[in-house]
Each structure stands twice: as structure tokens, then as C-alpha cells.
N, C-alpha and C positions, 0 to 999 in steps of 0.2 A: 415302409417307404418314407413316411414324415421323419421317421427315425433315421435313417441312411439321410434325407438330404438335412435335417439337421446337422450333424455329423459332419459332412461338408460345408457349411456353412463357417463352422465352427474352427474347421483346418482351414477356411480360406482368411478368417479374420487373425487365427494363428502366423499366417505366412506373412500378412501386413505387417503385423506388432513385431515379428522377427527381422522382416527384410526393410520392412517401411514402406510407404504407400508409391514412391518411382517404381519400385522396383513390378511392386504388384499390378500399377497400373497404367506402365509403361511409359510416365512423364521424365523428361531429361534428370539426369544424377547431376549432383554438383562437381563430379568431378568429370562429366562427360566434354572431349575434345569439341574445339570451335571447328566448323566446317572450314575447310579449306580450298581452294583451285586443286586437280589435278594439276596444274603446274608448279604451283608454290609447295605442294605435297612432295613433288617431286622434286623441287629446288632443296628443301630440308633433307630427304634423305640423301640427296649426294653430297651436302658440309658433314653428314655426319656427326659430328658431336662440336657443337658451336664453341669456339674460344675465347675466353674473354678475359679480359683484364679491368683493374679497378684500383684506386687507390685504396691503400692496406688499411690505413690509417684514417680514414675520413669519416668515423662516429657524426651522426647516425646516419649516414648516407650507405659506405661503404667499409667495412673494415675487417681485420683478420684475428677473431678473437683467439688469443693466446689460452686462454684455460679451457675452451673447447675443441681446440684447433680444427677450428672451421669459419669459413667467412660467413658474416651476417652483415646487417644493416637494413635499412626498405629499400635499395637499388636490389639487392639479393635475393632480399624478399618478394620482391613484387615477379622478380626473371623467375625465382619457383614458380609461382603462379602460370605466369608466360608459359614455360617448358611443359605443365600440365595439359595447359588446354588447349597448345599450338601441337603437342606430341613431339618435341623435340628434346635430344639432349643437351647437358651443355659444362662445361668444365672452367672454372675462375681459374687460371693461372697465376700462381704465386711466384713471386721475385721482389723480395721486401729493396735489393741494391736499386730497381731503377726509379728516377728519379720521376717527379707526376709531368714533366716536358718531355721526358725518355717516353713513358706512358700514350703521350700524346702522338709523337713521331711514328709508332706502331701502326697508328690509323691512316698516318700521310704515308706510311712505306705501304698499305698493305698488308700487314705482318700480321694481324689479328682480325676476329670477325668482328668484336663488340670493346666497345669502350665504357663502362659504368662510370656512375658517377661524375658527368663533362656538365656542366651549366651550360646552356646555351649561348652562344652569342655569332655576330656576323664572322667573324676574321676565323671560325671555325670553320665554316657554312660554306669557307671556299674551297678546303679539303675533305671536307665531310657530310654526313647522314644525320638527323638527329631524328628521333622518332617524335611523331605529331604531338602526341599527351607526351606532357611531362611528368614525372612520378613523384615530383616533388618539387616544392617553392618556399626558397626564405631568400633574407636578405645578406648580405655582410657587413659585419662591425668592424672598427680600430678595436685593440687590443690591448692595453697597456698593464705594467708592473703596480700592484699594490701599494708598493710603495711609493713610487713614485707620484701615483694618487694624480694622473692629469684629467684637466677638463675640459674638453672640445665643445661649442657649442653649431660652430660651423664645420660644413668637412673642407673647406679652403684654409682652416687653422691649420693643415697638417702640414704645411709647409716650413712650420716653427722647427719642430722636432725632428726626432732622427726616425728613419721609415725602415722597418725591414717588408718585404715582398715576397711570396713564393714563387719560382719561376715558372712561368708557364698560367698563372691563376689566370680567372677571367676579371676578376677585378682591377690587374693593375691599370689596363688602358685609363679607369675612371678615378684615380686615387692620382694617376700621375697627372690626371689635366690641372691638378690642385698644388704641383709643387712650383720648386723655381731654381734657379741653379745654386743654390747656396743648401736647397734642401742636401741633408745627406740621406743617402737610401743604399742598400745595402741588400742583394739579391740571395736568396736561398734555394735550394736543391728542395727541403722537403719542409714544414710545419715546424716538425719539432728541435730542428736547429735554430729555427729563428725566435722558437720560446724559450730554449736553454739561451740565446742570447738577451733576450728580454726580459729574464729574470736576474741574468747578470748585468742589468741595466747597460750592457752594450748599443743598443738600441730603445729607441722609446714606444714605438709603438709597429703591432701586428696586423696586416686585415687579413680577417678568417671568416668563413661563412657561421654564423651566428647560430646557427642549430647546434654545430660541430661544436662549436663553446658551451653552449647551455647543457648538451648532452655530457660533454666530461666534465663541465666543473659539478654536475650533479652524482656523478660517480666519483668523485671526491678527486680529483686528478688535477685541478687546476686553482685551488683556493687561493694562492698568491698572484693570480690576474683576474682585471677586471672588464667589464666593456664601459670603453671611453665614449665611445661614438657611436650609435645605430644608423648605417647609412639606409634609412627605408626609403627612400627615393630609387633603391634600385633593387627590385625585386630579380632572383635568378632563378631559372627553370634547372633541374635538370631532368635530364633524359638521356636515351641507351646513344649512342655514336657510333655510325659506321665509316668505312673505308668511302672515298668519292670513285663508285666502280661502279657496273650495274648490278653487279652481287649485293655489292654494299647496299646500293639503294631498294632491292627486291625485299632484303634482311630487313631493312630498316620500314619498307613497307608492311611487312608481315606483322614483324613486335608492335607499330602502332595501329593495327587489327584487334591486335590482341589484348593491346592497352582499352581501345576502346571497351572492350566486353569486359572486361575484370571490374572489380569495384577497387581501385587504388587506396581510396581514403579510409577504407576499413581496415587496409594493411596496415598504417601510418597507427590508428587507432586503437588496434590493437598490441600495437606495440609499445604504444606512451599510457594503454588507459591506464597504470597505476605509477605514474610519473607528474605528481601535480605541477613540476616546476616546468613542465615542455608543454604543460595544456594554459600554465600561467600565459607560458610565451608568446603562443598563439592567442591567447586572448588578446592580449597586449596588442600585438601582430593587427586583429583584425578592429581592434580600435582606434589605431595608428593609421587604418587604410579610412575608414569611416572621417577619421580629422581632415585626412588628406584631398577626402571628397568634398568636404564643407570650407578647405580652403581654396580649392580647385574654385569652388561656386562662387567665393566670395571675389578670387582672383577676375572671373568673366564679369563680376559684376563691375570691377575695379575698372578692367579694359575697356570697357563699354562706355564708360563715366570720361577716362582720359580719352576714347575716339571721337567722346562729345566734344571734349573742349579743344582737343589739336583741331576738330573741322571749325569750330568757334573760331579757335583762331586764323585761320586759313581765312576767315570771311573778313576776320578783324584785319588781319593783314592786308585784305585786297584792297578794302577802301581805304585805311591809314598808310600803304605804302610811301604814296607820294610824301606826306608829312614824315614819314621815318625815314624817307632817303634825304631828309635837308636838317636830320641832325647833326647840331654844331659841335658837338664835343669829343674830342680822339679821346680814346679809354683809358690809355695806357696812360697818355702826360697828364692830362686833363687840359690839356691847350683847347685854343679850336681848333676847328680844320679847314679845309680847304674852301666846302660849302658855308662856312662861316663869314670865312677871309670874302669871298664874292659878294655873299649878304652884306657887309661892313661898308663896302668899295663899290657897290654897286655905278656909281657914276662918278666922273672924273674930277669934279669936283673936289670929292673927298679925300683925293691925291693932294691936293695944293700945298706947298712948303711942309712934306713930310719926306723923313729919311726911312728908307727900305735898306734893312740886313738881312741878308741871305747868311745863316749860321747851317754848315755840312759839315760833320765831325769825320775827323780824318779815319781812312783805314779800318771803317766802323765794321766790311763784311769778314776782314780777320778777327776782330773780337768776336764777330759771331760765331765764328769756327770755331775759336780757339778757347770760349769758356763755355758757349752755348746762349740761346736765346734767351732764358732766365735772366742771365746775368746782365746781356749786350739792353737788355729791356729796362734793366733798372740803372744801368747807366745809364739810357737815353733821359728816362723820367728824372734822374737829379741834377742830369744837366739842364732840363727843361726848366725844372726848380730854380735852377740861380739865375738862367737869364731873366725869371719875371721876378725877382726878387731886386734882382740890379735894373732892371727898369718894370718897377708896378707901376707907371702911367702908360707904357704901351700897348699895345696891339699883339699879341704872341698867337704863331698860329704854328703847330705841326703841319707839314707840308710834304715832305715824304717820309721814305720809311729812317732815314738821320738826318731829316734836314729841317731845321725848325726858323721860322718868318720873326722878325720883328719891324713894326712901323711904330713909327715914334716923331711925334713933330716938335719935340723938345730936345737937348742934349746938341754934344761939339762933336768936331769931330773925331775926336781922340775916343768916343764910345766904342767903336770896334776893338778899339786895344784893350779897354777895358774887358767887355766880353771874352776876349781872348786869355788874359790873364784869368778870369776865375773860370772861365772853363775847364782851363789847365790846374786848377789848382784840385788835388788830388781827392778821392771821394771814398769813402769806405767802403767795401762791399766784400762781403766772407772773410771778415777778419783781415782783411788787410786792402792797403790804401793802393789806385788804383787811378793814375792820370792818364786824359786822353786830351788830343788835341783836334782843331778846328780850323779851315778856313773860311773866312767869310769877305761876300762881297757886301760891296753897300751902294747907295746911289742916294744922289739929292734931287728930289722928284720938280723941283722948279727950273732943273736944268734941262728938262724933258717933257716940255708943258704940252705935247700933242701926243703923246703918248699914253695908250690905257692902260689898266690894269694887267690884262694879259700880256700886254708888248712888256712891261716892264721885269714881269717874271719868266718871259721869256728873254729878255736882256741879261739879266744876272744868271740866268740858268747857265749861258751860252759862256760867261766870263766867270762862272765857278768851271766851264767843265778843264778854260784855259788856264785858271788857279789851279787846279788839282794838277797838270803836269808839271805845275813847277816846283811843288814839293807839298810838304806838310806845314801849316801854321800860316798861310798868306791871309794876308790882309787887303783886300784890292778895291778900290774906288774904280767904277764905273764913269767913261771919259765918253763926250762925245765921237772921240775919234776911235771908242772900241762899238759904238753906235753902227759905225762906217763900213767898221770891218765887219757887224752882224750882218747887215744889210747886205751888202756884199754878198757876203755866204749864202744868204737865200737866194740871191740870182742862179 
């Protein structure tokens, strides 16, 4: 009897060592199916054998190896997984002609169940499904000719050179925000028309997602290009793509069920553990995210610093307002201004036997049209220049936006003419010489001894607006009998 149940003992440790210990003691296999709904069970077997497409070309994501003639990549590899433990079947269809925007249109018509290999982004999200986990994350670099050996250090540089794009990529929205209309850019159907251009330096530079680089130039396929630019500021997901259906969305519910339970990153791992240059990459990768945190940190620290000082300032401003609203100096001419002009003149006194010219350059809102503000700006300021040059004992004030003040208790009457003459006399500007002309009123302040500062600039205001219809270039003295007719007009 000890002998029989030895005996048994012995076929039962037998049956372990043969089957292995699920088997013998009933724990899950690894390759045992995820529970599923009776409905989702039944959503599977009625697609029947799931359709999908994928770019052919897209190492290591997705591609159609020629010497095996069989698709691989980890989008491939991780949907075997999937199909294992969901019980589903599933068929990659091949068509090397359509284009990866033709690829894309499948999922807006309907036409297909799955789309491998789509990065994520919103402008998808309006006709599509994208499953929760993503089965993989890198960035996209510029791409440039060895020879041509260029160096970006920013990705707003790419607006120098010449751009090609694939159509349909998710990167181009964020490459185009970087050009300008002078950029040239130049669209392509698939990858590898736009490196047979870039190698015949028809173009300067490519963006490709930066795996698919490191993965072929490591299989020896791309030694004559190199990465110009690592855009890591924008990491991409990808994951499986559905139709915008409720099919779509059921499918796309299921695979990231299934995504959840698998281990992803063991598939990725196992397929680069003997690839030192893609485990380099990832180092790289996850050192570049680690900078990016400590500049992040540094940046809040930054923000915080300049929130101190704009509310500083904000305080500084409340109490210095008043004293900053009675600054004397126009920026542009370096006259004074207005609030100057009233500081100076504060009482009437200091009118007594002084001449006021009213200098308004003719026609001044067509120069501004017609060269731009740049220009109409620096001819204000070099005419502001000669009037205080031809009178440094005066008073000069900027007074509007072409109208510049002189008071002066010295000088004949003939000074208007003078002003008038060098005003007109021609000024340089962009290479070439450039005259403007001017009328100006003027008044002799003893012939108006009850009058104040305001009245008087309102005086000449009212007999420049009667100069300007008479033409260009007046020269007008202010008479008591144009006093009459001001007066007048107020009634």
C-alpha cells in the first residue's frame, strides 16, 4: 500500500514537471483569453475576422518586412497579443499604392475596422476612436542631408530652409506654426519620396518620428541623413484607430480592455533588448524628460519672482501715477509736451511780449499711409530737430500728433519764413531725400494782453484749421479781427 501511493505520488510530480504546475493545479495559463461581456463576445464574433490597415513603411511602429513577407513592428506585435487574449481574429491588409492620408480616409469613410500606427491628436478625435493606452511614445525630429550638415538650435529656425512634410502626418499642424510665407514647403504622398528628395538636396529638411529614424539608420538604410532637431517638447502616442460609429467606439472599447491587461512594455523590450542604439535613445529620451522637469521647476520659480515684481509694480504705479502722468518729455522728438507747455505758462504773466508759432506739417496723414509710421515718425523728429536748432532760445513743445509749438520772446517777424524754408529743405531718409511742407500760424501775445494760455491755443488752433483750406505752405498772422470772427463762432 505505501508502495502504490508512493508510486502515485511520483506520477503526480511526473505530470507537474511535464505539464507544469497551471496546468496541474488549475492556476490561469498565460495564454488563457480575458473575460469578456456576453455582448462584446458577441460584438466579436459577428466582425468576424477584424480589418486593419497600417502604414507598410513605418519601422518600428508598423511595417511590411520584405524578406519575411510578413508585417511586423510593436503596433503588430502588441494586436497578436490582443487577438490572443480577446479570442479574436484579425487580418493587416496590404496595398503598398495608398497613400498614409488615403490610409487615413478609410477610418472617415468607414472602410476598415482598425487603423495601426495614427499618433494621437484632437483634429483626429473628430472622426475617430483612439484606444485609452497607447502602445507606444516617441517624439519627432527635423531630418536633414549629411551633407548639407545643418544646425537648428530652435524649431522656429525652420522657417530659413526648405521643408518637405508627409501628408496627412500629425506633426505638420506644429512645424507649420514655425514658418512664414517665404518659407518653401513642399508636400508628399509617402516618407520615402521626400528622402529621395532630401538626399538630392531638393529640399532641406524632413520631420519623421524619431524611432522610425533611429530604427533604420541602425539597420544600415539611412547613413547619409542625420537628425537636425529633436522636437521633445512634443511627445506622440500612438494607438489602434477606429471609425466614429458605435461599432467603432465598442472595438476601440474592447482593444483598450485588452491593452490594459497585457504588459506593453515587455513587447517593446523585447524587441530592442539586443539593439544598444534604441535603448541609447530611450536613455537619452528619459533624460531629456528629467531636464525638462527641472526646467519646468525653474520656469514656476521664474513666474513667481516676475508675479512679485509686476504686483510691485502695480503698487509702485498706484502711488507714482500722479507724478508719471506730469511727465514732460514726448519720446519720440524729445520736445516737451503739452503737460510741460502748462507747467512753463502756468500764469499769464509769462505770456507778456512773447511770439507763439503754431508749426502743422502739411498732408502729414498721407505720408503716413503712404511710407508707414516708421518713416512719418522720423520725419516728425528731424523736423522737430531743425526748428530747435534754428531757435535754441525757445520754448519747443510737441503738441499733437504733427503739430509742434514754438514760443520765443526774441526774433522778427520774418521767423515764420524762416521755419518754413528749413522745414522744406529736404531730409534724408531710406536713401533718399524727402521734403515736406508746413503751415504755420503765429501771434504776438501783447496784442492780446487778456487772454490766457488756453484762449490763445485755442486761437491759432481755429486759424490753422482756416490755413489748412487754403492750401499747403501758409504762413498766417493772427489779427484781432480773426479774434472777432472766433468769438463769433462760439456764439
Amino acid at each position: 500500500m505505501i508502495k502504490l501511493k508512493f508510486m502515485n505520488f511520483v506520477l503526480l510530480l511526473l505530470i507537474i514537471f511535464l505539464l507544469g504546475p497551471s496546468a496541474a493545479f488549475g492556476s490561469p495559463i498565460a495564454n488563457e483569453e480575458l473575460p469578456l461581456s456576453p455582448e462584446d463576445r458577441e460584438f466579436l464574433d459577428s466582425i468576424g475576422e477584424i480589418q486593419m490597415v497600417v502604414d507598410e513603411t513605418f519601422s518600428p511602429i508598423t511595417y511590411f518586412d520584405e524578406k519575411k513577407g510578413v508585417f511586423d513592428g510593436i503596433g503588430i506585435n502588441v494586436m497578436d497579443e490582443l487577438s490572443q487574449k480577446l479570442g479574436f481574429e484579425y487580418k493587416v491588409i496590404r496595398d503598398p499604392n495608398l497613400s498614409w492620408q488615403e490610409r487615413l480616409d478609410l477610418i472617415k469613410s468607414d472602410k476598415i475596422h482598425v487603423l495601426g500606427g495614427a499618433s494621437v491628436n484632437s483634429k483626429r478625435q473628430e472622426y475617430g476612436y483612439f484606444t485609452d493606452e497607447a502602445y507606444f511614445k516617441v517624439n519627432y525630429a527635423l531630418i536633414g542631408a549629411l551633407e548639407n550638415h545643418i544646425i537648428i538650435k530652435e524649431l522656429q529656425d525652420v522657417h530659413k530652409y526648405r521643408l518637405g512634410l508627409v501628408d496627412g502626418s500629425s506633426i505638420n499642424n506644429i512645424v507649420l506654426e514655425h514658418v512664414d510665407d517665404d518659407t518653401e514647403i513642399i508636400m508628399y504622398q509617402s516618407m520615402e519620396d521626400a528622402l529621395k528628395d532630401l538626399k538630392s538636396l531638393k529640399i532641406d529638411l524632413v520631420s519623421e518620428n524619431e524611432a522610425a529614424f533611429v530604427d533604420e539608420y541602425f539597420d544600415g538604410n539611412r547613413f547619409d541623413f542625420e537628425i537636425v532637431y529633436s522636437i521633445h517638447d512634443l511627445i506622440k502616442n500612438y494607438a489602434y484607430f477606429t471609425p466614429k460609429t458605435p461599432e467603432g467606439k465598442q472595438l476601440s472599447r474592447i482593444l483598450s480592455y485588452g491593452m490594459k491587461n497585457i504588459n506593453v512594455e515587455e513587447i517593446i523590450n523585447s524587441r530592442y533588448e539586443d539593439r544598444g542604439i534604441f535603448k541609447f535613445y530611450q536613455e537619452h529620451n528619459e533624460e531629456l524628460e528629467k531636464a525638462k522637469s527641472r526646467k519646468n521647476y525653474l520656469i514656476l520659480i521664474s513666474c513667481f519672482v516676475v508675479l512679485l515684481l509686476v504686483i510691485l509694480w502695480f503698487v509702485k504705479r498706484r502711488y507714482l501715477g500722479k507724478m508719471n502722468s506730469m511727465a514732460s518729455t514726448d519720446k519720440l522728438t524729445q520736445l516737451k509736451n503739452r503737460n510741460a507747455l502748462f507747467a512753463d505758462f502756468d500764469k499769464d504773466e509769462k505770456l507778456i511780449d512773447v511770439r507763439l508759432y503754431l508749426v502743422d506739417l502739411d498732408d502729414f496723414k498721407t505720408v503716413n499711409y503712404t511710407y508707414g509710421h516708421s518713416f512719418s515718425d522720423s520725419i516728425l523728429k528731424k523736423t522737430a530737430e531743425k526748428l530747435v536748432k534754428l531757435n535754441p532760445d525757445a520754448n519747443t513743445y510737441r503738441t499733437g500728433d504733427n503739430e509742434i509749438l514754438v514760443i520765443t520772446s526774441s526774433g522778427s517777424a520774418s521767423d515764420s519764413n524762416k521755419m518754413l524754408d528749413v522745414i522744406q529743405e529736404p531730409i534724408e531718409e531710406r536713401n533718399k531725400a524727402h521734403s515736406v511742407s508746413a503751415s504755420i500760424v503765429w501771434l504776438e501775445s501783447f496784442e492780446f494782453e487778456k487772454i490766457g494760455l488756453s484762449h490763445l491755443l485755442n486761437l491759432v488752433d481755429y486759424t490753422m484749421a482756416d490755413a489748412k483750406k487754403a492750401g499747403r505752405g501758409n504762413n498766417v498772422k493772427v489779427t484781432m479781427e480773426m479774434v472777432e470772427k472766433y468769438r463769433t463762432s462760439l456764439k
